[in-house]
N, CA, C and O atoms as a Maestro MAE file, in Angstrom:
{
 s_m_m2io_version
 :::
 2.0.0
}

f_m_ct {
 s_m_title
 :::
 protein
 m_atom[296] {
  # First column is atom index #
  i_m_mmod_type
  r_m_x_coord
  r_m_y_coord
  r_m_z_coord
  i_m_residue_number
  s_m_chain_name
  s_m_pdb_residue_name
  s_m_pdb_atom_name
  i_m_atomic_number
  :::
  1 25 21.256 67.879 127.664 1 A "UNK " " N  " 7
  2 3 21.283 67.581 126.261 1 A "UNK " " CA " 6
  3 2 22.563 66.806 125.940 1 A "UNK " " C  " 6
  4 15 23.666 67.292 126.187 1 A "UNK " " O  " 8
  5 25 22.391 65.458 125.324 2 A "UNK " " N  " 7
  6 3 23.592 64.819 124.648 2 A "UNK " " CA " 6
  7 2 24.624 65.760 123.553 2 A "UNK " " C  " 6
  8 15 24.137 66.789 123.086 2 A "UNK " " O  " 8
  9 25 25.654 65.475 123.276 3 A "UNK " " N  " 7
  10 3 25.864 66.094 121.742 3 A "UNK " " CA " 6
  11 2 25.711 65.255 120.840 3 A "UNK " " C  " 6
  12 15 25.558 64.037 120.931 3 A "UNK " " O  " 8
  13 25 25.760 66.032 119.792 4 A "UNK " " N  " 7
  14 3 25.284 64.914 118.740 4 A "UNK " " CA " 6
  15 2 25.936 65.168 117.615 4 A "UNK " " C  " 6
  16 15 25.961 66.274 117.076 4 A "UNK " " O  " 8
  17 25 26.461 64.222 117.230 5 A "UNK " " N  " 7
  18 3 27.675 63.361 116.458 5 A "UNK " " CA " 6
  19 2 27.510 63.882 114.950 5 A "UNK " " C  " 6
  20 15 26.415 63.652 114.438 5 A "UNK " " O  " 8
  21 25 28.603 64.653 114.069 6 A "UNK " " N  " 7
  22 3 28.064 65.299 112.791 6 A "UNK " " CA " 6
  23 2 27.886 64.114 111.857 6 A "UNK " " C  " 6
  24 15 28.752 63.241 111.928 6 A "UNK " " O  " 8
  25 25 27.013 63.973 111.098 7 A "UNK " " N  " 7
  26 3 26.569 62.733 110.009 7 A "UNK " " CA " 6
  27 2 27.950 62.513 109.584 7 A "UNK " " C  " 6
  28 15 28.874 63.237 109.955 7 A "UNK " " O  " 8
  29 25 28.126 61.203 108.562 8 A "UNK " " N  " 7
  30 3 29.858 60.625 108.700 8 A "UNK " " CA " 6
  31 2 29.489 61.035 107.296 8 A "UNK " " C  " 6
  32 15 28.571 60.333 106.874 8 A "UNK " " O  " 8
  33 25 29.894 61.919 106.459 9 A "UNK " " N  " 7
  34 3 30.060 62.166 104.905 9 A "UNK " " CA " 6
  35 2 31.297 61.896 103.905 9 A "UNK " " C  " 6
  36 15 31.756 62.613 103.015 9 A "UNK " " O  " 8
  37 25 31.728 60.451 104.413 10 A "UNK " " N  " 7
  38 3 32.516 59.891 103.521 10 A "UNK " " CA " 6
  39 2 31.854 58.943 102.556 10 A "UNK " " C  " 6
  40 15 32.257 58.818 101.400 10 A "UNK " " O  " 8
  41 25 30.705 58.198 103.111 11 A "UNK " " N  " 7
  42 3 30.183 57.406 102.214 11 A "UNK " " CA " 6
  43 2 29.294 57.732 101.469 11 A "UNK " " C  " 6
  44 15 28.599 56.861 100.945 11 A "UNK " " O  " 8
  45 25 28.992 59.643 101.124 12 A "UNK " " N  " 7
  46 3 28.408 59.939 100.737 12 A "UNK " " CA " 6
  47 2 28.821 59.620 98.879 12 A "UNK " " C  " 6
  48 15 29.944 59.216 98.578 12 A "UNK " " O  " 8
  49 25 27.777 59.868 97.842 13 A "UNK " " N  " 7
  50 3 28.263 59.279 96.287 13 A "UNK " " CA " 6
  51 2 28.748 60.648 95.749 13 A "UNK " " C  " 6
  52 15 29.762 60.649 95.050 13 A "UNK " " O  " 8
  53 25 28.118 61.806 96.011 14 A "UNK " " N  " 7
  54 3 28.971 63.234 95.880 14 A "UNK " " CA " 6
  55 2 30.275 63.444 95.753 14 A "UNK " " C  " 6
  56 15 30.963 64.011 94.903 14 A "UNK " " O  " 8
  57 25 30.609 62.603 97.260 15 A "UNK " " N  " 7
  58 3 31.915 62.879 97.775 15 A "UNK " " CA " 6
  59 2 32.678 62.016 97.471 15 A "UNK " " C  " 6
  60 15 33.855 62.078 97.827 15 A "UNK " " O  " 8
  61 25 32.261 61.132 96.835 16 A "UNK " " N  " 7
  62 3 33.119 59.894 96.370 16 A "UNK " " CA " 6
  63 2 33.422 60.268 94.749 16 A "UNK " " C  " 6
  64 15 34.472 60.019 94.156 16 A "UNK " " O  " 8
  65 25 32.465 60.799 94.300 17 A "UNK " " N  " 7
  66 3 32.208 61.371 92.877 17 A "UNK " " CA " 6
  67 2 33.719 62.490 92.690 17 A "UNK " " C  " 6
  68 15 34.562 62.357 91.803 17 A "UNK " " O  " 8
  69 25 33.728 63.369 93.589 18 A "UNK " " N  " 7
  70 3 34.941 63.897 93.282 18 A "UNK " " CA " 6
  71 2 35.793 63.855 93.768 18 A "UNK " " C  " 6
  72 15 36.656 64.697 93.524 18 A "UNK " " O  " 8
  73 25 36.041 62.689 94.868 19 A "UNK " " N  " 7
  74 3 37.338 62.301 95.049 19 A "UNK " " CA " 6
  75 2 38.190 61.716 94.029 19 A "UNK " " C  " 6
  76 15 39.348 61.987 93.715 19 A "UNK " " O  " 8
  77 25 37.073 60.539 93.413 20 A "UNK " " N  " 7
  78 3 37.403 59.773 92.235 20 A "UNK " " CA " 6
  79 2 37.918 60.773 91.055 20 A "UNK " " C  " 6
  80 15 39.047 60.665 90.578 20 A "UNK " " O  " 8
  81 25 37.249 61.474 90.754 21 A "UNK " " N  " 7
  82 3 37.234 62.416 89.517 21 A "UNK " " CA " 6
  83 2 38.592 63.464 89.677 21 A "UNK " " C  " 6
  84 15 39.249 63.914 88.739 21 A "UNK " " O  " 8
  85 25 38.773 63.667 90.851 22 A "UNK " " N  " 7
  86 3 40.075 64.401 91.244 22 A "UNK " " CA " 6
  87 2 41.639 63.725 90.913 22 A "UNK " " C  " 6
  88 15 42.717 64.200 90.554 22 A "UNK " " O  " 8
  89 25 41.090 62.235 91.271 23 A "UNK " " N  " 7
  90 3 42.344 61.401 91.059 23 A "UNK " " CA " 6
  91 2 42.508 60.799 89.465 23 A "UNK " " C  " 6
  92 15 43.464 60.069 89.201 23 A "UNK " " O  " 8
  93 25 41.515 61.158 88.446 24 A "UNK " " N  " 7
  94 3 41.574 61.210 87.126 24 A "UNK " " CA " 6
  95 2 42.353 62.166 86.751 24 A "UNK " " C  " 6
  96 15 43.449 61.999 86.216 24 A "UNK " " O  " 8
  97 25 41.622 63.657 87.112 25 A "UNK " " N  " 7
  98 3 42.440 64.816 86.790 25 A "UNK " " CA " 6
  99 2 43.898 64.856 87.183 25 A "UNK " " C  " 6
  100 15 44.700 65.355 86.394 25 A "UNK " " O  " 8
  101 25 44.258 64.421 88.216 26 A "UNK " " N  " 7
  102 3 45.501 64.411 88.410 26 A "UNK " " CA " 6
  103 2 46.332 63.270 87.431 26 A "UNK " " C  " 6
  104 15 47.405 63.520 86.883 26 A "UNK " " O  " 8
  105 25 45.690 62.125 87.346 27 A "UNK " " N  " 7
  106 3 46.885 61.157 86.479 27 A "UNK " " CA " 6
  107 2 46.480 61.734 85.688 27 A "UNK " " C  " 6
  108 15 47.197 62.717 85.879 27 A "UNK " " O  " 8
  109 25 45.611 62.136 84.497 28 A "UNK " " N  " 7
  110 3 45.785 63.012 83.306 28 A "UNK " " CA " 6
  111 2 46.845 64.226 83.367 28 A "UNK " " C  " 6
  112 15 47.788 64.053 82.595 28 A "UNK " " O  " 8
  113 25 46.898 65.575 84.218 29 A "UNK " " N  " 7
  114 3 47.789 66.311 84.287 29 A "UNK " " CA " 6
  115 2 49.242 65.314 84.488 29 A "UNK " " C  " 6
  116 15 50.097 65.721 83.701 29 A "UNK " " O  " 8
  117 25 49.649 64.355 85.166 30 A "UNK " " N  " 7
  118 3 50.992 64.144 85.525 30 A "UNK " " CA " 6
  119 2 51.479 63.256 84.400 30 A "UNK " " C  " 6
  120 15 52.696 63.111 84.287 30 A "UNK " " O  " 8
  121 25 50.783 62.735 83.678 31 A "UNK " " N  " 7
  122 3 51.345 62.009 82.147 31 A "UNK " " CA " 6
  123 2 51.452 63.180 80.977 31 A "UNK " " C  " 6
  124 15 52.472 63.238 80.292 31 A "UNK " " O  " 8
  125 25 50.120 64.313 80.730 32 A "UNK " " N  " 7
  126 3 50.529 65.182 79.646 32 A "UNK " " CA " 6
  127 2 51.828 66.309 80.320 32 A "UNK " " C  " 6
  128 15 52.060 67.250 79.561 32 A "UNK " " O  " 8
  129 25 52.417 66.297 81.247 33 A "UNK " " N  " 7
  130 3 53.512 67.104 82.207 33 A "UNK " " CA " 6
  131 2 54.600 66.046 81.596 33 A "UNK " " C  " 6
  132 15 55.683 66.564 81.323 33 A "UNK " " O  " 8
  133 25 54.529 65.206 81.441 34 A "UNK " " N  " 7
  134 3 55.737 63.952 80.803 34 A "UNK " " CA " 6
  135 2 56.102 63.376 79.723 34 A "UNK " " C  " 6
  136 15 57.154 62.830 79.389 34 A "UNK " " O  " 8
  137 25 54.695 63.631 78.983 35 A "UNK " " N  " 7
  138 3 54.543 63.795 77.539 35 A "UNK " " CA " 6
  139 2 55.158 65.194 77.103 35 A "UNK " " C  " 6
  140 15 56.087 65.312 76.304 35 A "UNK " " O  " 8
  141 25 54.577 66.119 77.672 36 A "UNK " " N  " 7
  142 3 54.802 67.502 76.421 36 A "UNK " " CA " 6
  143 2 56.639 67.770 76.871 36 A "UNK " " C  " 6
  144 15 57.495 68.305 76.167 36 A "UNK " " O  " 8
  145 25 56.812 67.115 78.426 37 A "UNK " " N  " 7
  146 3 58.632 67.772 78.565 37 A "UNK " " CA " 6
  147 2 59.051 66.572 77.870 37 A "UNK " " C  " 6
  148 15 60.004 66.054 78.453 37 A "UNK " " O  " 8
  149 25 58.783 66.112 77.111 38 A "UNK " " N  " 7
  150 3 59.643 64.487 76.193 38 A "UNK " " CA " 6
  151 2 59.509 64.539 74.525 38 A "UNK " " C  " 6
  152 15 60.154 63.879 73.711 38 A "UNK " " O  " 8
  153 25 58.488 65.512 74.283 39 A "UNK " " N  " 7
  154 3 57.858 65.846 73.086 39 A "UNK " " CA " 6
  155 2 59.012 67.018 73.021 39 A "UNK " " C  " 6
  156 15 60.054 66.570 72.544 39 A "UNK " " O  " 8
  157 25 59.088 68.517 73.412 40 A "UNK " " N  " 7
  158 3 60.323 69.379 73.891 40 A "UNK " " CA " 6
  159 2 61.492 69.193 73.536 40 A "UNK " " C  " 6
  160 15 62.182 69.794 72.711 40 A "UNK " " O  " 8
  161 25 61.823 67.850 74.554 41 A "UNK " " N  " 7
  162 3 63.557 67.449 74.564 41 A "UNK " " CA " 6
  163 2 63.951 66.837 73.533 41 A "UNK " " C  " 6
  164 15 65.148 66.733 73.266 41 A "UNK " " O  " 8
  165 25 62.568 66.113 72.461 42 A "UNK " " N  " 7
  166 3 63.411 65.432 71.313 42 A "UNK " " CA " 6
  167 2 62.791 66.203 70.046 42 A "UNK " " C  " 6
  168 15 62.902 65.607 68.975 42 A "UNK " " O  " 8
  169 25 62.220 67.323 70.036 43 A "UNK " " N  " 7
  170 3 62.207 68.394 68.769 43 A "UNK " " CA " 6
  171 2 63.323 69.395 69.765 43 A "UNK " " C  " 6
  172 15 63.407 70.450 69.137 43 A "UNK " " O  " 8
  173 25 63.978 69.475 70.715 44 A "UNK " " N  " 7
  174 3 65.277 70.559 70.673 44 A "UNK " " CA " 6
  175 2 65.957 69.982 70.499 44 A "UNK " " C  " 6
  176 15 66.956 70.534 70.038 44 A "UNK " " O  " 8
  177 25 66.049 68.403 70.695 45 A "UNK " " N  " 7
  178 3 67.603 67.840 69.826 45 A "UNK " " CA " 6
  179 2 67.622 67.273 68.419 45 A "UNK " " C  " 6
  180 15 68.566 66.713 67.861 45 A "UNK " " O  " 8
  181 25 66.420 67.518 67.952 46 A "UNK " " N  " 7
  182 3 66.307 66.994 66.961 46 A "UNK " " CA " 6
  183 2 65.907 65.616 66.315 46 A "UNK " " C  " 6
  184 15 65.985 65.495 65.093 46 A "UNK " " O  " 8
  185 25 65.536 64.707 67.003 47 A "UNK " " N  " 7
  186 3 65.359 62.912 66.623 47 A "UNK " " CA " 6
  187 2 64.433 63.059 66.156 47 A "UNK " " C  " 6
  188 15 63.540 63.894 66.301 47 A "UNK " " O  " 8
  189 25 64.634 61.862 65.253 48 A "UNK " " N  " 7
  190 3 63.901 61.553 64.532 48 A "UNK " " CA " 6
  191 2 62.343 60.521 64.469 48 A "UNK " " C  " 6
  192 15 61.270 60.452 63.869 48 A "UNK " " O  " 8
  193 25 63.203 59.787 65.631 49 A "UNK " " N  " 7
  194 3 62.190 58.645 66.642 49 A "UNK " " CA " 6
  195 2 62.118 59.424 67.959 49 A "UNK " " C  " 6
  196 15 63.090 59.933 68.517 49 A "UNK " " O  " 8
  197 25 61.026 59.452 68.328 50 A "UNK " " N  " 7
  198 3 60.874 60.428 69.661 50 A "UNK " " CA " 6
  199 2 61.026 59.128 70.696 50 A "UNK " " C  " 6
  200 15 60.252 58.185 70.857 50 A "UNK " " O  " 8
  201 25 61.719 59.286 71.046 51 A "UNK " " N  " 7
  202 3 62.434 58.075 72.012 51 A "UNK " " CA " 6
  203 2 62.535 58.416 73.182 51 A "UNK " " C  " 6
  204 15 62.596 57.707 74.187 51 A "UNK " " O  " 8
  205 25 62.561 59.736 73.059 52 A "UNK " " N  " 7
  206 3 62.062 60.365 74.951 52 A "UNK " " CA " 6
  207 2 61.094 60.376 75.116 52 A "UNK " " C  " 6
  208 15 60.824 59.628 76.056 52 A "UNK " " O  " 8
  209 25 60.064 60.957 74.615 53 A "UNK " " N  " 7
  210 3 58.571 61.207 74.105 53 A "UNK " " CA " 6
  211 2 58.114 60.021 75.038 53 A "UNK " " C  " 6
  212 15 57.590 60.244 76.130 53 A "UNK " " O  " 8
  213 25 58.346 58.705 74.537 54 A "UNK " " N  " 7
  214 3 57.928 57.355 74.685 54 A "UNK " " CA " 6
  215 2 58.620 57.101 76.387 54 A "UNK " " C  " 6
  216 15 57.931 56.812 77.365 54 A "UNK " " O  " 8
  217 25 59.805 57.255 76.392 55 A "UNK " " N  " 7
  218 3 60.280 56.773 77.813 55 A "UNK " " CA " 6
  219 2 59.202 57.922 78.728 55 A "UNK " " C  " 6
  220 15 58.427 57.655 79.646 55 A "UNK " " O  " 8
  221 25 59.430 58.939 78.234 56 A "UNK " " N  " 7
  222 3 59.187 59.931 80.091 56 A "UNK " " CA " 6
  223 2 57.704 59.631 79.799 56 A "UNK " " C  " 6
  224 15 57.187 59.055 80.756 56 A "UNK " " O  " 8
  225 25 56.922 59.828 78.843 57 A "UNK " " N  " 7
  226 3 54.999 59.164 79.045 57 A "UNK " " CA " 6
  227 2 55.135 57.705 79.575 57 A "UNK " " C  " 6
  228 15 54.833 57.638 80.767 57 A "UNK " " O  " 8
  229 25 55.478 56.610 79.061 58 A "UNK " " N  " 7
  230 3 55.813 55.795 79.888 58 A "UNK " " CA " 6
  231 2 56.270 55.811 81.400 58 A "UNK " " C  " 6
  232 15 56.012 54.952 82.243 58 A "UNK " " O  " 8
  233 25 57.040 57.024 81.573 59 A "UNK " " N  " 7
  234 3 57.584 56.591 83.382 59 A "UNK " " CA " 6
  235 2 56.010 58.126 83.575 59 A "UNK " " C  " 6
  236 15 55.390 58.015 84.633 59 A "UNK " " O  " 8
  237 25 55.819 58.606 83.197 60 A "UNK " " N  " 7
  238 3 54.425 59.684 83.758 60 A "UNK " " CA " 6
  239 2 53.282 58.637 84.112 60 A "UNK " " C  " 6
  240 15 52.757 58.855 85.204 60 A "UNK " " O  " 8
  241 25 52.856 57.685 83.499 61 A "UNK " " N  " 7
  242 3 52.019 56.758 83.529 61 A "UNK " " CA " 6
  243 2 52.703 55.873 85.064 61 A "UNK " " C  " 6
  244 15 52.057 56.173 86.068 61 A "UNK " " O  " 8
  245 25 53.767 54.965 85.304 62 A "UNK " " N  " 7
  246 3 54.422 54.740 86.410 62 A "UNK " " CA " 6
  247 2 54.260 55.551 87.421 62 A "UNK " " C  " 6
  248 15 53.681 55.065 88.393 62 A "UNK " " O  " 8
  249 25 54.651 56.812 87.498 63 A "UNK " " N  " 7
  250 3 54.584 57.874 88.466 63 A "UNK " " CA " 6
  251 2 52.958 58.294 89.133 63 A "UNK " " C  " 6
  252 15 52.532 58.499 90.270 63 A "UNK " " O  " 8
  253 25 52.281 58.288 87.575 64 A "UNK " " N  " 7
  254 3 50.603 58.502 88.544 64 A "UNK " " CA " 6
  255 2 50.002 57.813 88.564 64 A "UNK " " C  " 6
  256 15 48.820 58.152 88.619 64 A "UNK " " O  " 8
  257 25 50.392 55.972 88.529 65 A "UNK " " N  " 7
  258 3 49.531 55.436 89.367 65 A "UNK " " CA " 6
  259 2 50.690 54.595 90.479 65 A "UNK " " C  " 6
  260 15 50.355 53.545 91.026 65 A "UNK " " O  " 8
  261 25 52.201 55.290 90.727 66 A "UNK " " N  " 7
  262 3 52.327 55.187 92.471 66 A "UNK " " CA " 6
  263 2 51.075 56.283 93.468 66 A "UNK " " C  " 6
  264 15 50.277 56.051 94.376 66 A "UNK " " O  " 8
  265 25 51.476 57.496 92.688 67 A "UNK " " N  " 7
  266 3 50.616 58.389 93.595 67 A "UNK " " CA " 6
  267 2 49.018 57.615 93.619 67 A "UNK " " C  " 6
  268 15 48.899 56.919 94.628 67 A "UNK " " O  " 8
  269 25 47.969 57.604 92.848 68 A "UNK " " N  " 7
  270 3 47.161 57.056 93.284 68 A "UNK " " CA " 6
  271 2 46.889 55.778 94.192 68 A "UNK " " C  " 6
  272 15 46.063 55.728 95.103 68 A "UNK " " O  " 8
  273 25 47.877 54.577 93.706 69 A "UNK " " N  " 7
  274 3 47.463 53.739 94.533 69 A "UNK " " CA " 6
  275 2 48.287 54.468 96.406 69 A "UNK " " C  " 6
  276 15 47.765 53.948 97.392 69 A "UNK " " O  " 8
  277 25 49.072 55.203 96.611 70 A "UNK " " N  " 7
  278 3 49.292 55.355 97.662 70 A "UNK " " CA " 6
  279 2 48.453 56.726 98.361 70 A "UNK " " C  " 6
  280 15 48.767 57.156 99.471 70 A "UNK " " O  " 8
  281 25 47.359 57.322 97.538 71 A "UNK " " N  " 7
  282 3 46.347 58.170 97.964 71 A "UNK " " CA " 6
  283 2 45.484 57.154 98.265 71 A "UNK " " C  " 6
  284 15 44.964 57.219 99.379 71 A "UNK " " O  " 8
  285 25 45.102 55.936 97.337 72 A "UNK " " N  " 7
  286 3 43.617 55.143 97.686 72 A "UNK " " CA " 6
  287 2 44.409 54.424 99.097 72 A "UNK " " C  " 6
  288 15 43.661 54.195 100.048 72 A "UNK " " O  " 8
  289 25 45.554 54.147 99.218 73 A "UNK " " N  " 7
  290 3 45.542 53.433 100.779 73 A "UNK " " CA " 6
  291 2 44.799 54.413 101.696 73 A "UNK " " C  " 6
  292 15 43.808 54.049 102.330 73 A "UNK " " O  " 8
  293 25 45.276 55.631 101.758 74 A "UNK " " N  " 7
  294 3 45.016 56.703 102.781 74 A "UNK " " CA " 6
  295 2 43.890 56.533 103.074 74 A "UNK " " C  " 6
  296 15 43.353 57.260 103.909 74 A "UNK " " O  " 8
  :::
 }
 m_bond[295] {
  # First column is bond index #
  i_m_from
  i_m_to
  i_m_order
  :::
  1 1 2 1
  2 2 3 1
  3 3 4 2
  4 3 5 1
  5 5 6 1
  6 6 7 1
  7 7 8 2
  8 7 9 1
  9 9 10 1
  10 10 11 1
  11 11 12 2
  12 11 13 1
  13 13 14 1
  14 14 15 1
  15 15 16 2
  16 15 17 1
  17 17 18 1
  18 18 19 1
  19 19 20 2
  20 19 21 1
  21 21 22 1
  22 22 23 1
  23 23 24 2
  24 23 25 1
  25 25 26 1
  26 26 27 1
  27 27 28 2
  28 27 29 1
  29 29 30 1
  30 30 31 1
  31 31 32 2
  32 31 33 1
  33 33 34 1
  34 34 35 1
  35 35 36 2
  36 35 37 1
  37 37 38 1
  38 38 39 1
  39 39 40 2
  40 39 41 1
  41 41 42 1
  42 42 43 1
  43 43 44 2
  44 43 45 1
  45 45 46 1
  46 46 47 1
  47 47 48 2
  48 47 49 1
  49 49 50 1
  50 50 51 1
  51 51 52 2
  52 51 53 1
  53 53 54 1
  54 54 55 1
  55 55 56 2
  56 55 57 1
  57 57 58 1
  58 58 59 1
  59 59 60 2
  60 59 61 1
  61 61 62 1
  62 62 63 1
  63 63 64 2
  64 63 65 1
  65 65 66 1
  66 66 67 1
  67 67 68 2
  68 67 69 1
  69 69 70 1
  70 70 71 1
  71 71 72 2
  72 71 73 1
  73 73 74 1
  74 74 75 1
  75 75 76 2
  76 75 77 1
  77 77 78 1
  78 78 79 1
  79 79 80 2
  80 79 81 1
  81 81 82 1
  82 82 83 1
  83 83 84 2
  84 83 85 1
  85 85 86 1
  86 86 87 1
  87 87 88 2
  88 87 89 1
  89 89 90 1
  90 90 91 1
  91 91 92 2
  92 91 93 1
  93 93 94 1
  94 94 95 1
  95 95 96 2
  96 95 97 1
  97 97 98 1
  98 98 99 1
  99 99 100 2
  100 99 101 1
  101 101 102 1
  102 102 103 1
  103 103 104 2
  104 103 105 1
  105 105 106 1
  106 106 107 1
  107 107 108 2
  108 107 109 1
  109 109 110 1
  110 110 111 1
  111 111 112 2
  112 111 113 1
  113 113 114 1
  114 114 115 1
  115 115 116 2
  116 115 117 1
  117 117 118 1
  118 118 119 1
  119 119 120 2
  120 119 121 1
  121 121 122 1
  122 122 123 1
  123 123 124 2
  124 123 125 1
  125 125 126 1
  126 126 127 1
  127 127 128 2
  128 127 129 1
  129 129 130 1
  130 130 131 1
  131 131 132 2
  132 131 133 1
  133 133 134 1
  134 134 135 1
  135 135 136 2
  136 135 137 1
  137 137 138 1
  138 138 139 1
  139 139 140 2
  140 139 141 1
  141 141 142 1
  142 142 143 1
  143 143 144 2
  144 143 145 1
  145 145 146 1
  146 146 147 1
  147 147 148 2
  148 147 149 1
  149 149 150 1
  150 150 151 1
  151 151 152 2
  152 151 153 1
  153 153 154 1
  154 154 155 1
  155 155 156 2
  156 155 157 1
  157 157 158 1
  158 158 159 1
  159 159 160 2
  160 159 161 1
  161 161 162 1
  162 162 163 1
  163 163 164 2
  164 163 165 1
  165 165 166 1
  166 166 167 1
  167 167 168 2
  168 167 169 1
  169 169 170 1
  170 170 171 1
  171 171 172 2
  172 171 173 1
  173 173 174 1
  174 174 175 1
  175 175 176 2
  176 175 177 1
  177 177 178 1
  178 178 179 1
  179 179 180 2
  180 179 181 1
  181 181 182 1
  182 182 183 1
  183 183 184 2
  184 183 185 1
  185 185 186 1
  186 186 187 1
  187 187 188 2
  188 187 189 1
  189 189 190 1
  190 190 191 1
  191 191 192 2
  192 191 193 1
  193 193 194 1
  194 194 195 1
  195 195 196 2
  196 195 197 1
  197 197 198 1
  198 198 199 1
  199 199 200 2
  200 199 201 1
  201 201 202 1
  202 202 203 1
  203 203 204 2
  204 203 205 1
  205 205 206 1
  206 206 207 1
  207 207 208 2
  208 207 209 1
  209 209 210 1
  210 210 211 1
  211 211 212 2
  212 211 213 1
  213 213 214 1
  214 214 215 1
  215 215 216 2
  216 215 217 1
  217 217 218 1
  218 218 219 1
  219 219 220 2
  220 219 221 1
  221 221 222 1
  222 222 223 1
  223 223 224 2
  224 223 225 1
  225 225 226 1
  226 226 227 1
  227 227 228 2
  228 227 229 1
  229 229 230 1
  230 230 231 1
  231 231 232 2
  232 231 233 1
  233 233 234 1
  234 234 235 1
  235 235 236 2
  236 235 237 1
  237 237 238 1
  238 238 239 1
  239 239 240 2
  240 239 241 1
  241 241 242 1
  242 242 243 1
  243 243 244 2
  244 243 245 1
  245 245 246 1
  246 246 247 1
  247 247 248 2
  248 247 249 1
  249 249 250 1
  250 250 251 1
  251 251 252 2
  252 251 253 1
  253 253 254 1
  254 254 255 1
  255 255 256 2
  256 255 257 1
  257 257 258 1
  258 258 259 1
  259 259 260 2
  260 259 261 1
  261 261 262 1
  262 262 263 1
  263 263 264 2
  264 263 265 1
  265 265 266 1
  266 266 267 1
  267 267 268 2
  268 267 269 1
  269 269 270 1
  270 270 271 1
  271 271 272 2
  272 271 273 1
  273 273 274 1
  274 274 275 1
  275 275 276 2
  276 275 277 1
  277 277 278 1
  278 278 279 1
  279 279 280 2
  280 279 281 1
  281 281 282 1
  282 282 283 1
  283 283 284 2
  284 283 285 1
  285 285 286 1
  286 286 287 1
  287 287 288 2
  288 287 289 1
  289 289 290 1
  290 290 291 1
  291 291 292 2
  292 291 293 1
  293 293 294 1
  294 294 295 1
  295 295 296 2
  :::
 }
}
């Protein structure tokens, strides 16, 4: 008896379905993680223009799509 080779289930649409969907959930969690600690730091100091708020969602947005595009190389 040959062996026989397990079916290749990467190109399956399932599995692509929540790979994709995984890497949503994650840039959603890693921008509201940068939003709400920037929202925090400028109602405990008090400003008036949330000026952190804006920088750290701005660099959360930067940050999760390095991680994705260096998960989609993989």
């Amino acid at each position: 008896m040959s062996p026989t080779n397990p079916p290749d289930n990467n190109n399956r649409p399932a599995s692509n379905y929540a790979k994709y969907s995984g890497i949503g959930i994650q840039m959603i969690v890693i921008i509201g993680v940068f939003c709400f600690a920037g929202y925090k730091i400028d109602q405990y100091a008090g400003h008036k223009t949330q000026w952190v708020t804006a920088l750290l969602s701005l660099t959360g947005v930067f940050v999760s799509l390095y991680i994705v595009i260096k998960s989609l190389k993989q």
